[in-house]
SEMI-399582 format. One record per atom (N, C-alpha, C, O, CB): atom name; residue in one letter; x, y, z. Coordinates in steps of 0.2 Angstrom, whole numbers. Each point is the difference from the previous one (the first is absolute). Glycine has a CB too. Example, Ala and Ser with C-alpha at 12.3 -4.5 7.8 and 13.67 -1.06 7.14 Angstrom:
{pt N; A; {66; -28; 39}}
{pt CA; A; {-4; 6; 0}}
{pt C; A; {4; 6; 0}}
{pt O; A; {5; -1; 3}}
{pt CB; A; {-14; -5; 3}}
{pt N; S; {7; 11; -10}}
{pt CA; S; {4; 6; 1}}
{pt C; S; {-4; 5; 3}}
{pt O; S; {3; 6; 1}}
{pt CB; S; {3; -9; -11}}
% end
This chain:
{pt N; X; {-152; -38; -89}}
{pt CA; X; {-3; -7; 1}}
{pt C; X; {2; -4; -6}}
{pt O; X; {1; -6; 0}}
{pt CB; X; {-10; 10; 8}}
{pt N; X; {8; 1; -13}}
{pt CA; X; {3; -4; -7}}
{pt C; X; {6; -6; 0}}
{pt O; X; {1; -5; -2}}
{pt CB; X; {-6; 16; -3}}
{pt N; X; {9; -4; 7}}
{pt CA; X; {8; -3; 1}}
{pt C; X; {-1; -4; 2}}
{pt O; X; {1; -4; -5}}
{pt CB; X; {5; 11; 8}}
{pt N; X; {-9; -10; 3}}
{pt CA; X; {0; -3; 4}}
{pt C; X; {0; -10; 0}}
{pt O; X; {2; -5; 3}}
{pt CB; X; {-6; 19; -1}}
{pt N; X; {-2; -13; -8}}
{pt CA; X; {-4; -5; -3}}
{pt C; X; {6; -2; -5}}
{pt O; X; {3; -5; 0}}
{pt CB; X; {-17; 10; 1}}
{pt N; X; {16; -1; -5}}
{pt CA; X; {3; -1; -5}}
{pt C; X; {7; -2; 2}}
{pt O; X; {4; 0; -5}}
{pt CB; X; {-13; 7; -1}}
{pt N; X; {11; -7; 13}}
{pt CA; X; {7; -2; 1}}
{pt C; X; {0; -6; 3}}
{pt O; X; {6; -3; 0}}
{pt CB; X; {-3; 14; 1}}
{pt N; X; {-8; -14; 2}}
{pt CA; X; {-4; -6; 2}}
{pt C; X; {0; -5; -6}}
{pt O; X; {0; -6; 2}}
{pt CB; X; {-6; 13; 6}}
{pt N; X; {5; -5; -14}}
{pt CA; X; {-3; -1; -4}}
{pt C; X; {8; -5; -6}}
{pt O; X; {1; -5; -3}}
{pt CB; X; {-14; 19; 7}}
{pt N; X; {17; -7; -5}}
{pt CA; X; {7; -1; 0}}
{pt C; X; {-2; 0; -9}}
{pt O; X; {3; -5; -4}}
{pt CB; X; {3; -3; 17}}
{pt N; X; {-10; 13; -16}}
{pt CA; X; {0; -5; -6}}
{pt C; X; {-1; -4; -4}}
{pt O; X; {3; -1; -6}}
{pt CB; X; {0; 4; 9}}
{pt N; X; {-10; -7; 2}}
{pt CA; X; {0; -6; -4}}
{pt C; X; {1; -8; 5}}
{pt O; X; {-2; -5; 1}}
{pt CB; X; {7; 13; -13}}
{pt N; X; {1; -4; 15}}
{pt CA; X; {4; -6; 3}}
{pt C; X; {-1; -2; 7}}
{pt O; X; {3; -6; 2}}
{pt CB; X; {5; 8; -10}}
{pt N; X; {-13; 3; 14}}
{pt CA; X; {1; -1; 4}}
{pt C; X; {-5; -7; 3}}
{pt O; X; {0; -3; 5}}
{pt CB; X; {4; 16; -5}}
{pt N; X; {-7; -15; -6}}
{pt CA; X; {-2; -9; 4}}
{pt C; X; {4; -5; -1}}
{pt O; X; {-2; -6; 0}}
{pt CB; X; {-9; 7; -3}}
{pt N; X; {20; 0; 3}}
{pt CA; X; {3; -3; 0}}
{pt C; X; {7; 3; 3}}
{pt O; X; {4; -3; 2}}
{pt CB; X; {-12; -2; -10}}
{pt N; X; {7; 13; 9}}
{pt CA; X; {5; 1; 5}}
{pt C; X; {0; -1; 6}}
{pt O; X; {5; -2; 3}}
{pt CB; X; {-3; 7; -10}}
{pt N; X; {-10; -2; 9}}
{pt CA; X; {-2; -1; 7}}
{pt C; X; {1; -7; 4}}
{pt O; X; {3; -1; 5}}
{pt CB; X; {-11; 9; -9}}
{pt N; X; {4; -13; -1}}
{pt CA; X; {0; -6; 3}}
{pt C; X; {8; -4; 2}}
{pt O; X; {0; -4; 5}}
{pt CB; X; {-13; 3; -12}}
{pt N; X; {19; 5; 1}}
{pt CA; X; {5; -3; 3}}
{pt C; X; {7; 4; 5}}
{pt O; X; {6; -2; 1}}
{pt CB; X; {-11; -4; -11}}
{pt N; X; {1; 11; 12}}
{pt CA; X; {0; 4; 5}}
{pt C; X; {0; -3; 6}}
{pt O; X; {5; -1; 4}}
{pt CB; X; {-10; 7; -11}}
{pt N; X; {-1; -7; 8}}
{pt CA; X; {-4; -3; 4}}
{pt C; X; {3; -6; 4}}
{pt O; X; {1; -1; 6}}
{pt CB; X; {-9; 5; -13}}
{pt N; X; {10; -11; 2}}
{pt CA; X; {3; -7; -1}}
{pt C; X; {7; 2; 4}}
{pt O; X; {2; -2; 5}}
{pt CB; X; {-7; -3; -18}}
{pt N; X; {8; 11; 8}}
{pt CA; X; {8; 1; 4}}
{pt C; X; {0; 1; 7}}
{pt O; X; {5; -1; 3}}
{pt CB; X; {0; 6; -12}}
{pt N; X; {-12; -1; 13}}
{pt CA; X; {2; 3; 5}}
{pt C; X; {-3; -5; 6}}
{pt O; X; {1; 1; 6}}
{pt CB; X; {1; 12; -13}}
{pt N; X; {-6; -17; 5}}
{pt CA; X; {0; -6; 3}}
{pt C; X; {4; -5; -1}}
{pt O; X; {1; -2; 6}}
{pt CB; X; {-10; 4; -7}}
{pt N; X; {13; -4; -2}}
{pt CA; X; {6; -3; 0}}
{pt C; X; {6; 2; 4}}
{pt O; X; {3; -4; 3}}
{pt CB; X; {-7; 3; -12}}
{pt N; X; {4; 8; 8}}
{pt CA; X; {4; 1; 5}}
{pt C; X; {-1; 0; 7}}
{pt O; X; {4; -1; 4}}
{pt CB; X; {-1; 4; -14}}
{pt N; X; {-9; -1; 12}}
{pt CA; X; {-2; -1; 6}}
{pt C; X; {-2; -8; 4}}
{pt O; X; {0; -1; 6}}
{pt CB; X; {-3; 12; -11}}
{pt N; X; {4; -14; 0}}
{pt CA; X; {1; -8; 0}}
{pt C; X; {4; -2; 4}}
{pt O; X; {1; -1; 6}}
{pt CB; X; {-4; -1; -15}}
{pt N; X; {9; 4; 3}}
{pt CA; X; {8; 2; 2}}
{pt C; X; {3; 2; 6}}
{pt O; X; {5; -2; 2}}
{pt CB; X; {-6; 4; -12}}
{pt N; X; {-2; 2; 13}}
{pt CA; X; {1; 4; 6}}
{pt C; X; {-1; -3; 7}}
{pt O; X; {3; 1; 6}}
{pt CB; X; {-6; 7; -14}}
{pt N; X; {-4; -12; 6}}
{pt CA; X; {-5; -3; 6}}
{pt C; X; {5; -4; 1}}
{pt O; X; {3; -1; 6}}
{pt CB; X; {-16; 2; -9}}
{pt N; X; {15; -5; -2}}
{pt CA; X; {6; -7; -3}}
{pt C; X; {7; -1; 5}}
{pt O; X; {2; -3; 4}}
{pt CB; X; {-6; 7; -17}}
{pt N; X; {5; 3; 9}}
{pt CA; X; {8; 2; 6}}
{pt C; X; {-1; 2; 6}}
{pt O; X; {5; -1; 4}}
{pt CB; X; {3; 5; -12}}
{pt N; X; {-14; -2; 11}}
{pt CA; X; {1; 3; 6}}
{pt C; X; {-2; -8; 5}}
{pt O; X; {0; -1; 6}}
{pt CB; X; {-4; 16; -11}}
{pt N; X; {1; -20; 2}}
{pt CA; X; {-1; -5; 5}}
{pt C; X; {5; -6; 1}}
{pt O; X; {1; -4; 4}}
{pt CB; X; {-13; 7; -6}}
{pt N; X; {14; -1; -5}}
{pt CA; X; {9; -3; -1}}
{pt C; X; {4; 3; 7}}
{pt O; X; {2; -4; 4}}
{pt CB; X; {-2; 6; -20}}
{pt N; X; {1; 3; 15}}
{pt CA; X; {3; 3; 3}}
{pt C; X; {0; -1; 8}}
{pt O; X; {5; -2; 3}}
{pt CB; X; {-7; 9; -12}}
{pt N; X; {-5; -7; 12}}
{pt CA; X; {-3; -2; 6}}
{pt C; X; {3; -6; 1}}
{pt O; X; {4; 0; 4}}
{pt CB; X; {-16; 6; -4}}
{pt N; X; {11; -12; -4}}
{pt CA; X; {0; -7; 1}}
{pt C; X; {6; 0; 1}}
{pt O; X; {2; -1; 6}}
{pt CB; X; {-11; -5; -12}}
{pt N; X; {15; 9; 1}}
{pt CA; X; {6; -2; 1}}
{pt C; X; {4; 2; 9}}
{pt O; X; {4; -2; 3}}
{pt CB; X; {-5; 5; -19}}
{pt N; X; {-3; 3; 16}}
{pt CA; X; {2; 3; 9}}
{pt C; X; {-2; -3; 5}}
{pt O; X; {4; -1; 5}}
{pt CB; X; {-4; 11; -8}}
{pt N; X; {-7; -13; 3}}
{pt CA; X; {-1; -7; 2}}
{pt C; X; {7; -7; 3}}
{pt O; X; {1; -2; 5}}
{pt CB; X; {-13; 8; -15}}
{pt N; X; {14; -6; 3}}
{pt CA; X; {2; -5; -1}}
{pt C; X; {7; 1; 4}}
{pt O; X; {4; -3; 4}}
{pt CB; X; {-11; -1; -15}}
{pt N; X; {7; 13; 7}}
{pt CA; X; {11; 0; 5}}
{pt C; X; {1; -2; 6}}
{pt O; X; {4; -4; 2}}
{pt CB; X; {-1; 14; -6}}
{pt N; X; {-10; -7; 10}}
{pt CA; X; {-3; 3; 6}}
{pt C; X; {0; -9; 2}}
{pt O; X; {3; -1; 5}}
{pt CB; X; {-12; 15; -8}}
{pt N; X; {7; -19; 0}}
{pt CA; X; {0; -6; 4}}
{pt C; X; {7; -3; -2}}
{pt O; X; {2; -4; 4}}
{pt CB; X; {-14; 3; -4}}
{pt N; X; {15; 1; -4}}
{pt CA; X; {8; 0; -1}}
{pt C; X; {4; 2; 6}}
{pt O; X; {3; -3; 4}}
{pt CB; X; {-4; 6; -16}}
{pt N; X; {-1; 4; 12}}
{pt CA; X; {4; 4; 5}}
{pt C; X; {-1; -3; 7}}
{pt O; X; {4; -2; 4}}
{pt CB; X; {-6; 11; -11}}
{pt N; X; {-4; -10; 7}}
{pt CA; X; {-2; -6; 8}}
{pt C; X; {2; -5; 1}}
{pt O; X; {-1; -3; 5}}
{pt CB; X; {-6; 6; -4}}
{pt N; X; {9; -7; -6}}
{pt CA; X; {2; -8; -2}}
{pt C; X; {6; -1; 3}}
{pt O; X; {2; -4; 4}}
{pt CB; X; {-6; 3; -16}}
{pt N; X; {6; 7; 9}}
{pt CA; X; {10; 0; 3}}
{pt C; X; {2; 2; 7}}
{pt O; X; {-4; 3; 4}}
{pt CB; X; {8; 2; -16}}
{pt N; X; {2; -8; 14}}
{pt CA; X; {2; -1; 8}}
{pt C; X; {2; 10; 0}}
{pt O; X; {4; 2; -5}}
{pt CB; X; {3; -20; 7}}
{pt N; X; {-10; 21; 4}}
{pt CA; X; {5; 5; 0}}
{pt C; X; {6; 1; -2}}
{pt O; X; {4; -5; -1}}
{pt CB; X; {-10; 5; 8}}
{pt N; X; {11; 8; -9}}
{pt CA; X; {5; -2; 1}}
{pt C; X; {4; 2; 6}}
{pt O; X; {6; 2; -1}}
{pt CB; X; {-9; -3; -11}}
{pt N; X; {0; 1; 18}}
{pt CA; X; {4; 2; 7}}
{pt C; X; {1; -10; 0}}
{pt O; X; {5; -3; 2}}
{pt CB; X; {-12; 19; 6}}
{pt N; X; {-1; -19; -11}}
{pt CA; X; {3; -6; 4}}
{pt C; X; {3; -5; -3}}
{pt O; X; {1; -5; 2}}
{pt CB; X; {-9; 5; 6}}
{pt N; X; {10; 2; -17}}
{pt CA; X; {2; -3; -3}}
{pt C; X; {9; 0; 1}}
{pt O; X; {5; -4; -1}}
{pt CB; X; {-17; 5; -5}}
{pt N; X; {13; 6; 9}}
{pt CA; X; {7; 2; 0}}
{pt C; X; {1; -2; 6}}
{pt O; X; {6; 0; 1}}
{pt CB; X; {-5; 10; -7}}
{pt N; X; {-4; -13; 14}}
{pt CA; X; {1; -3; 2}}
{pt C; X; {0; -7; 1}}
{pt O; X; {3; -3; 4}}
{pt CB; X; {-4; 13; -3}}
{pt N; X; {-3; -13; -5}}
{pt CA; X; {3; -7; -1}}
{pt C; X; {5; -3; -7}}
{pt O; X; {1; -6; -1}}
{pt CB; X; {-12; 6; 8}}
{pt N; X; {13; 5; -9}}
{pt CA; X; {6; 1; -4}}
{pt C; X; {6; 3; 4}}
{pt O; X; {5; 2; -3}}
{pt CB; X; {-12; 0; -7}}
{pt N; X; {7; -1; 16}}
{pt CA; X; {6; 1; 3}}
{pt C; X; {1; -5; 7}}
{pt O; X; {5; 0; 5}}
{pt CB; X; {-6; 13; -11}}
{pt N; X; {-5; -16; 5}}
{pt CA; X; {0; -6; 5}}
{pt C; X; {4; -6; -2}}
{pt O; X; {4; -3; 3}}
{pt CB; X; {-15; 6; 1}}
{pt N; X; {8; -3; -10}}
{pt CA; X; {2; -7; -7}}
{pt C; X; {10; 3; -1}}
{pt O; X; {4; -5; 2}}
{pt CB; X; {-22; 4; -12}}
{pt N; X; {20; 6; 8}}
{pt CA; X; {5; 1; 1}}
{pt C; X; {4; -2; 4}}
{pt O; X; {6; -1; -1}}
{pt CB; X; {-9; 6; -5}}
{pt N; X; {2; -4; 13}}
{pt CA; X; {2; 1; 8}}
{pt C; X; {4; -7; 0}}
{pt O; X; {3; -2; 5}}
{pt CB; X; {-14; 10; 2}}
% end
């Protein structure tokens, strides 16, 4: 249990290792939350793109009407 305390502890330093410990791994978890709704919105966005545009059965057919 000694170990234990004393590896927590770091020497002196652990009221300053911990706490930036801590900072990074919230951060990065920020980060994460960040790109994943990035991510969502951006597929969002393709998904109504993708529906915006004319098929392409009926764009190849009124490109072969327009040439005719």
């Amino acid at each position: 249990m000694d170990a234990l305390s004393s590896f927590f502890a770091m020497g002196g330093y652990g009221g300053y290792v911990w706490p930036s410990y801590g900072l990074a791994v919230v951060v990065m978890v920020a980060v994460l939350v960040s790109s994943i709704r990035s991510a969502k919105a951006r597929e969002r966005e393709l998904d109504l793109l993708q529906q915006m545009r004319p098929s392409r059965a009926r764009r190849r057919a009124t490109q072969e009407t327009k040439a005719s």
